[in-house]
N, C-alpha and C positions, 0 to 999 in steps of 0.2 A: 504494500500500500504506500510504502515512503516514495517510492521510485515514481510514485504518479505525483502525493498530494505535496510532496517537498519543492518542487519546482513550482508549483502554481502557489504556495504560499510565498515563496522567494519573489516572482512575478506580481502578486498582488504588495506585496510591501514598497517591491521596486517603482509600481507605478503610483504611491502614493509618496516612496520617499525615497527618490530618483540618487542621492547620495548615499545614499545606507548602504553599505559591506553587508551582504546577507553569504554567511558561512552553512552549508548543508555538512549533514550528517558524514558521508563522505572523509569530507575535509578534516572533520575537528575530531569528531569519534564521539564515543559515549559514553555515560561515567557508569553505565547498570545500575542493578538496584542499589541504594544507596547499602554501606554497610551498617552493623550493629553498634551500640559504645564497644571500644576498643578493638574494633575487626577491621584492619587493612585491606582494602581492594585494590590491585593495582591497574583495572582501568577505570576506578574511579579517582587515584591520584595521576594517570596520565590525562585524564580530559580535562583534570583545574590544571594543571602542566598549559596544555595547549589551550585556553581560557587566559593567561596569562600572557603566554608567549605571541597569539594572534590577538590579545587587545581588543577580547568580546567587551561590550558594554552591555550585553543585554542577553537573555538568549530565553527562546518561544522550541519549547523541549517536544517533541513528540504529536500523535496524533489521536495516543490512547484509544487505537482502534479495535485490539485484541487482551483478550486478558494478560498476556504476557508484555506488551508494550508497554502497559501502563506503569506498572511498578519500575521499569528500565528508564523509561522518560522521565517516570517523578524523581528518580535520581540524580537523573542528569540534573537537573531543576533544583534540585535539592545541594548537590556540589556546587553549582556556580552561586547560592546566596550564602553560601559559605565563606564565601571567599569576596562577600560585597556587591553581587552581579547579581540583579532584578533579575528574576524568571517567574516563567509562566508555563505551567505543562496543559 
């Protein structure tokens, strides 16, 4: 489902906010479910890695279309206001 509705979210932001960097899934990666108190993941510290390094300000997580996407997005969502960065799953 990303492979359709991720460009057309890209596209509709692009045509209201023609200067926005809009980064896909792709590109940045994903941080999964978020982890437990004291449980390391390590692709939820490579996605605040590149959250840093690419200079997100913002980031619009997921599509929450299947019962499995949803907890992996709210993750995602959940590691970037960790780290100070608005999201929205």
């Amino acid at each position: 489902m990303a492979n359709v509705t991720h460009p057309e979210i890209k596209r509709l932001i692009l045509s209201e906010y023609p200067t926005a960097k809009v980064i896909l899934l792709g590109e940045i990666g994903s941080g999964g479910p978020f982890p437990g108190p004291g449980v390391r993941r390590q692709a939820n510290e490579e996605f605040q890695k590149n959250l840093k390094e690419m200079g997100v300000q913002a980031v619009i997580s997921g599509n929450g279309g299947c019962g499995l996407c949803t907890p992996k997005e709210t993750g995602s969502s959940i590691a970037a206001e960790y780290l100070g960065i608005p999201a929205v799953t």
